[in-house]
MIRO-605995 format. One record per residue (C-alpha): x, y, z. Coordinates in steps of 0.001 Angstrom, whole numbers, plus 500000, padded with zeros to 6 digits. Layout:
<atoms>
XYZ;...
</atoms>
This chain:
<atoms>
736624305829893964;733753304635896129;732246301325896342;728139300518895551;726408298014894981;723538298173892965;720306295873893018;717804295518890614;716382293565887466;718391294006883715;715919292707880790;716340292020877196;715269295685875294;714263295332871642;713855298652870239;711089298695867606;712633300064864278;709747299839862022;708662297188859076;709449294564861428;712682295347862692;714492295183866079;717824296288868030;718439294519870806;720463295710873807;720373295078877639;718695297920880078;717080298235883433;716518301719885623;719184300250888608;721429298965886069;721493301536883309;722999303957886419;725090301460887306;726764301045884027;727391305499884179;728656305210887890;731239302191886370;731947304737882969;732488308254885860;735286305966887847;733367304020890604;733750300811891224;730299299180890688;728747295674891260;725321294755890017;723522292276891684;720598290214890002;719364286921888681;720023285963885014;719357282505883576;721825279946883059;723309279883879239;721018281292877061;722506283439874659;720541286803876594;721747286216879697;725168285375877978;724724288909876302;723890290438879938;726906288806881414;729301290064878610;727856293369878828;728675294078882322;732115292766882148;732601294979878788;731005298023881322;733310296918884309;730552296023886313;731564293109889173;728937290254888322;729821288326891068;726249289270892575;724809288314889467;723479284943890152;722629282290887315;720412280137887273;719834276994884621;716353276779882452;715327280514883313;715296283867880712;715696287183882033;712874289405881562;712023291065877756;710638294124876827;710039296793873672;710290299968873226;707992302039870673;709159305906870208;707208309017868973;708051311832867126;709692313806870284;711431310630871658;708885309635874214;708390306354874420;705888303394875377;707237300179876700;705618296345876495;706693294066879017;707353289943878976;709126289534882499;706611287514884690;708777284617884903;711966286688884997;714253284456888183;714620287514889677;711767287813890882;712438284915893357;715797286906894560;715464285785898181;715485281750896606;717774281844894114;720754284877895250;723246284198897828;721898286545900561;724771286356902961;727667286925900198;724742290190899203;724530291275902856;728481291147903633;728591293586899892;726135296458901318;727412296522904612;731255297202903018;730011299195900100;730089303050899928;726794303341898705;723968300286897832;721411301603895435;717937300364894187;714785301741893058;710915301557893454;711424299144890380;713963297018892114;711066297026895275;708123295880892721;709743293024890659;711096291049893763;707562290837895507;707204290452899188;709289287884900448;712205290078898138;710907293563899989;711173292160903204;715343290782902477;715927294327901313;714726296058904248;716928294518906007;719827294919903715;719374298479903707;719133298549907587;722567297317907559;723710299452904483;726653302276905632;724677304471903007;721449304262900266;720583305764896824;716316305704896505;715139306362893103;711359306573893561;710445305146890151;706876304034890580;705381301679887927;701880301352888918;701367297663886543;704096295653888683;702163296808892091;699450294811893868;697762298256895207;698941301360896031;698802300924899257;701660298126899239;704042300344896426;703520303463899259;704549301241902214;707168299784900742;708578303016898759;708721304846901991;710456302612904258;713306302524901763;713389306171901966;713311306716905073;716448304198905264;718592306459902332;720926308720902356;719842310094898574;716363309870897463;715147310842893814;711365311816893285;709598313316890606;706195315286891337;704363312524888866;705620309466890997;704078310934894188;701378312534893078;700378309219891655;701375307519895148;699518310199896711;702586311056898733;703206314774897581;704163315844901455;706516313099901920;709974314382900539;709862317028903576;709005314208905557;712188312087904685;714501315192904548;713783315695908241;714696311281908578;718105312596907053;717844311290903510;719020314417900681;715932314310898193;715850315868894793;712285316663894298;711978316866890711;708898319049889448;706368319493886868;708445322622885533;711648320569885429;712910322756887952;714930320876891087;714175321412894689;717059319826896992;716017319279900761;718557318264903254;718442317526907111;718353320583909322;718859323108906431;716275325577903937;715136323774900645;717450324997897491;715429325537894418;717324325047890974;715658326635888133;715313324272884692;718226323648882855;718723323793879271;716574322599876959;717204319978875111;715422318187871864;715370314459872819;716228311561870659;715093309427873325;714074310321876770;714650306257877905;717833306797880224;717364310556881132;716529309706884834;718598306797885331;721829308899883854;721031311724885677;721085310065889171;724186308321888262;725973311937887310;724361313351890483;725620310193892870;729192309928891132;729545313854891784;728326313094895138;730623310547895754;733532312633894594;732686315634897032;730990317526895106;728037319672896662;724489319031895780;724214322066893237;727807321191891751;725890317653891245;722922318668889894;725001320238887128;727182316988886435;723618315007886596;722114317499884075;724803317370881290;725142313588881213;721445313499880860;721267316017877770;723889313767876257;721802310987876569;718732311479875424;720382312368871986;721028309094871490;718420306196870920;718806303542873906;719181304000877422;722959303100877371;724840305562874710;728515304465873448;731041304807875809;732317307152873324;729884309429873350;730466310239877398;730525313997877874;734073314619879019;
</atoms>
């Protein structure tokens, strides 16, 4: 069982349900893998900024213990609401999202976390993971505290999940995106995210710094690059009619980390990342019943 820490922003979701109607549930890229690293046996704590005792951040905080996530990163503060978004979903389970999270607290991480109890719990974790996500929502001041959590990190998971609309420029998101992965061990990347960032030569780049990318392509297919060794190409996998196509990256990073974790080789992991991902998108939300878990 390895340690991580995960870092990142968890928001209210209401899935749209026609004629008016709503679920509600709790979701967020970093924490949505961090609730599959807690269900494949790791021992996971999620650190963020809720509000004080609404009933959402109540729902938040109930979820993660339910999940067996540590909250004791999870800090609370009085008077604020997490973040709030919805989800519309066509025909083939794509979806389009609409955001409420400008005053979300944790976007003033630096202020209102406990940096030095968040420092001491990536230097003794396994593995502290984020994502380009985690990057945009804590603005600059926030950026600058987690390069130098990561400096001190024994290990980093990257997932290079670019959202131009929380982004000042470009410019900043491709500064910031690749100093955290040139400071990871793991780095996911799909060919959108840097052809959008304008960074299609950079997973080479990183490989050589001695992170392990997946380079995910426009084909679906999987090229792994490693330090010192020839890029391994991994043909599509199955395909798969989605439900909803929400937590298919953040589920497959977690089944490609936990493998990871366990000693599993990268191809072994791409496999484990790949089935809990199919599972997943058959089910509407980004966090499935625990008792639908492939076994």
């Amino acid at each position: 069982m390895a340690r991580i820490v995960a870092v990142g922003e968890v928001m209210v979701e209401l899935s749209l349900a026609g004629e008016g109607r709503a679920q509600i549930a709790y979701a967020g890229d970093t924490f949505n893998t961090a609730v599959y690293l807690s269900r494949l046996g790791h021992d996971v704590a999620y650190a963020t900024v809720l509000g004080g005792d609404d009933p959402f951040s109540r729902g938040v905080a109930e979820l993660m213990a339910a999940e067996g996530l540590d909250a004791s990163l999870a800090a609370r503060v009085e008077g604020r609401l997490p973040g709030l978004y919805a989800i519309e979903r066509d025909a083939a389970g794509e979806r389009r999202f609409f955001y409420w999270r400008g005053e979300a607290p944790v976007r003033q991480l630096p202020e209102l976390a406990d940096g030095e109890a968040l420092a001491q719990a990536t230097r003794a974790a396994d593995l502290t993971y984020l994502s380009a996500i985690t990057l945009a929502v804590v603005g600059e001041a926030g950026r600058t505290m987690l390069d130098g959590l990561l400096a001190g990190a024994k290990a980093v998971g990257f997932d290079l999940n670019y959202r131009p609309r929380l982004w000042p420029d470009v410019e900043t998101a491709r500064a910031a995106i690749d100093r955290a992965a040139l400071a990871a061990r793991y780095v996911s990347a799909s060919a959108e995210d840097l052809d959008a960032l304008g960074m299609g030569d950079a997973p080479e780049r990183w490989a050589k710094a001695g992170a392990e990318v997946l380079h995910r392509g426009h084909d679906h297919s999987l090229t792994i690059l490693r330090p010192g060794e020839a890029p391994v190409r991994i043909a599509p996998g199955e395909t798969v009619k989605p439900v909803d196509t929400t937590g298919a990256g953040d589920s497959f990073n977690a089944g490609y980390l936990a493998a990871r974790l366990d000693g599993a080789g990268p191809e072994a992991a791409t496999a484990a990342g790949r089935t809990l991902a199919g599972v997943v998108v058959r089910h509407v939300g980004a966090i499935i019943p625990r008792e639908a878990m492939p076994q």
